[in-house]
N, C-alpha and C positions, 0 to 999 in steps of 0.2 A: 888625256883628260879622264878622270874618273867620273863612271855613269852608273848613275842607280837605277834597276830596275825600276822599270812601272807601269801599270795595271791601263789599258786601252779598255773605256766602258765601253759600251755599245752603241751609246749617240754616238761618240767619237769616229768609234769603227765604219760606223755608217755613214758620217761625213768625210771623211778621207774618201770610204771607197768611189761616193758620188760621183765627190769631187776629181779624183784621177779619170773615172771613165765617163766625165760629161754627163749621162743620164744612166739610169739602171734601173733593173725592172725587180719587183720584189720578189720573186719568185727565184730571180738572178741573185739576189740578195746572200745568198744559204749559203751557194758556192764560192762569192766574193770575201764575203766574211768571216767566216766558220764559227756564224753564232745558229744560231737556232731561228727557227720560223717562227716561232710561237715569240722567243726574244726580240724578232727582226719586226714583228708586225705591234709587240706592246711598245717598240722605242717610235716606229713612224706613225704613229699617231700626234705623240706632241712634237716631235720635230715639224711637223706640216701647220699644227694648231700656232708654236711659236714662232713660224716664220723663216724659218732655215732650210727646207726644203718644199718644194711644190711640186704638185702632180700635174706631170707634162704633158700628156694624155694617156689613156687607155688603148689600148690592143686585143681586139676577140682573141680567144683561147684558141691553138690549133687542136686538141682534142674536145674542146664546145665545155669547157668549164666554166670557172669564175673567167673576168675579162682579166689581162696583166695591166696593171697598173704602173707605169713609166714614170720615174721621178728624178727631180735634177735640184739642185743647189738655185737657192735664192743669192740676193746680195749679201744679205745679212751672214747665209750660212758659207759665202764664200769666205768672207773677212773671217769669219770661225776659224774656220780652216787655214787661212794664212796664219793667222796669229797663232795659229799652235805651232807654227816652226818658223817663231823666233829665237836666234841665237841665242845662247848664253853664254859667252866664249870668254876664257880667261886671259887675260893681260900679259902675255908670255913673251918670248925672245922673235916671236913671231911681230910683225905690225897688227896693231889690235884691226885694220880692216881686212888684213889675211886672214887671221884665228875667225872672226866674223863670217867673211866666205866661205872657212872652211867647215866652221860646224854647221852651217846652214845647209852645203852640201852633204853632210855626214849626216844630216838630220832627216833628211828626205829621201837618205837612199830607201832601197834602189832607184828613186827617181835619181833623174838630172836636172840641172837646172833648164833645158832646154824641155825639159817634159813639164818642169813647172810653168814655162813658157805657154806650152801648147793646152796646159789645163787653163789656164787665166783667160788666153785668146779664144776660145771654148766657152768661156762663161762668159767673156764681152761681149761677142756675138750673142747671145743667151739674149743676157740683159739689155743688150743696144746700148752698152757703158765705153762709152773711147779707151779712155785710159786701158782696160784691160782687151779691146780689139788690137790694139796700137804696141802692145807692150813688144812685140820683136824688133816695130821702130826705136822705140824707146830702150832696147836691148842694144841695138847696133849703135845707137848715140849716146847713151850713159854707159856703156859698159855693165859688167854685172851688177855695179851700185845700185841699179834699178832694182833688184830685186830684193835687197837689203832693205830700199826705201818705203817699196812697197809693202815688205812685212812689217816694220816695223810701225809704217801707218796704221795698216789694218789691226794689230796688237795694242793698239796707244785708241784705235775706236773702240775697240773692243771693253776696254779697260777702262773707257770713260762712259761711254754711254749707256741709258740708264736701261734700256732694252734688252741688255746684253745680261745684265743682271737675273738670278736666281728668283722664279716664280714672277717674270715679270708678266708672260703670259697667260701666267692663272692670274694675274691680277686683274686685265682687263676681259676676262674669258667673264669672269666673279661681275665686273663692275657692267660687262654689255647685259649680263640676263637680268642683273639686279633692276635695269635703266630699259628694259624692253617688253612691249607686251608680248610677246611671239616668239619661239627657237629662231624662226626666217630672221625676224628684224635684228634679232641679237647674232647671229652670224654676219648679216651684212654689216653690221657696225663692227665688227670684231675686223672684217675684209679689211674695209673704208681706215680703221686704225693701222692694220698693219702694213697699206699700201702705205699711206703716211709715213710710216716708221721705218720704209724702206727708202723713202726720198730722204729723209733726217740722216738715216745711215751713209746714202750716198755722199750728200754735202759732209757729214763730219769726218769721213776720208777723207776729201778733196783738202779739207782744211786740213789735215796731219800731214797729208801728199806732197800737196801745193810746194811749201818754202822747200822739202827735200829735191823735187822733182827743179826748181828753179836753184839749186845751189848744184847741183849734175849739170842744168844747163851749163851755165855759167863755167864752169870745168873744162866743159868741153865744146868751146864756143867754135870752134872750126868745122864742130858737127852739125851745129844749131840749124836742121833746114827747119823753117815752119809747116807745122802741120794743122790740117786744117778744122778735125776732127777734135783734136785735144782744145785748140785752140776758142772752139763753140760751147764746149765743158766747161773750160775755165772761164770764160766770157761769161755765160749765164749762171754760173756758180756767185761771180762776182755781185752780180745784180740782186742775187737773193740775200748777199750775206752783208748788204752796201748799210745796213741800219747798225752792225757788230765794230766793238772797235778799232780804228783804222789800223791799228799794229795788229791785228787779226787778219785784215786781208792786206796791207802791203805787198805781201808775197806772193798771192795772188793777181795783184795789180802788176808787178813786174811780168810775171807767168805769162797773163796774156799779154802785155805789150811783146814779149820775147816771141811769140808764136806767131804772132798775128801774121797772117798772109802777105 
């Protein structure tokens, strides 16, 4: 398959490398990257402003300098991240779910898919998000389609939601100081908005997830143990999405009857 070069900016760079090693310190930054301090410290600012990474805590200095500032991947900037390595696999003598598998793996090397495993399982924990705690269950009973699934989600939220979109965080950065009398009160409403837009984000997965994650069940129904973690996810997902219409959560309706305890 012919591949054109192309250009890794430096959000980008920054999110991958997050994302492989779980959390990273900016100073680690230089080494991981090989961009520049001066480039590494003007890109994490609006990464942090737009909600794609957060600062995990601080670390005093072993030589008594500035403190290290420790940062990890949000949800939002996980889904980033998977959606950049969605297939794009050509239609060949291969079965189109083989060429699928395979450039997925060819797209992440040097990862594995089992590394991609351990960064998701890594960020589940993180977030206290099932689906991505869960994912080596969901490994061992959907087969590698899991992971298909789950890009292809995150790629299909990405693409829809309006968050995701260029300047969306100058927009409400613009709209908190316009609607505030104080920097304090316009940062907490900036917070208050982008916790929001992290529960939004969750749910708009779950809904791209859902019907693929129940069409894998169903495949492989002699694997189907219920679990009880996914099961409380999709349960409560359902409750919130119960006013959308019903061919919206059908498949989540199935989802949790299939899991249920």
């Amino acid at each position: 398959m012919a591949r054109t070069k192309t250009t890794v900016t430096p959000t980008a760079k920054i999110i991958q490398t997050i994302a492989k090693k779980g959390e990273l310190g900016q100073y680690k930054m230089k080494d991981e990257t090989n961009l520049s301090y001066r480039t590494i410290l003007r890109t994490l600012k609006p990464l942090e402003q737009d909600g794609y990474i957060t600062l995990l805590r601080t670390e005093p200095s072993k030589k008594g300098g500035k403190e290290k500032k420790i940062y990890s991947l949000t949800f939002k900037g996980l889904l980033v991240y998977l959606s950049s390595l969605a297939p794009q696999a050509e239609n060949n003598s291969e079965s189109f779910f083989q060429a699928e598998i395979k450039e997925l793996t060819t797209k992440i090397q040097p990862l594995s898919l089992e590394t991609l495993a351990k960064i998701m399982h890594t960020a589940g924990n993180q977030f206290g998000y099932p689906v991505f705690k869960q994912i080596f269950w969901l490994r061992d009973n959907c087969g590698p389609e899991i992971f298909l699934s789950i890009v292809y989600s995150a790629n299909n939220t990405v693409a829809s939601h309006r968050s995701f979109r260029k300047n969306w965080g100058s927009d409400i950065r613009k709209m908190a100081i316009a609607n505030c009398a104080s920097r304090k009160e316009a940062e907490k409403m900036i917070g208050e908005i982008l916790a929001s837009d992290d529960s939004i984000n969750r749910k708009s997965f779950a809904k791209e997830f859902a019907p693929k994650l129940w069409d894998l069940l169903n495949e492989n129904q002699e694997n189907q143990n219920p679990n009880r973690e996914l099961y409380k996810t999709f349960s409560q997902i359902l409750k919130e999405l119960k006013q959308d219409h019903k061919n919206t959560i059908l498949p989540i309706k199935s989802l949790v009857k299939a899991l249920k305890p």
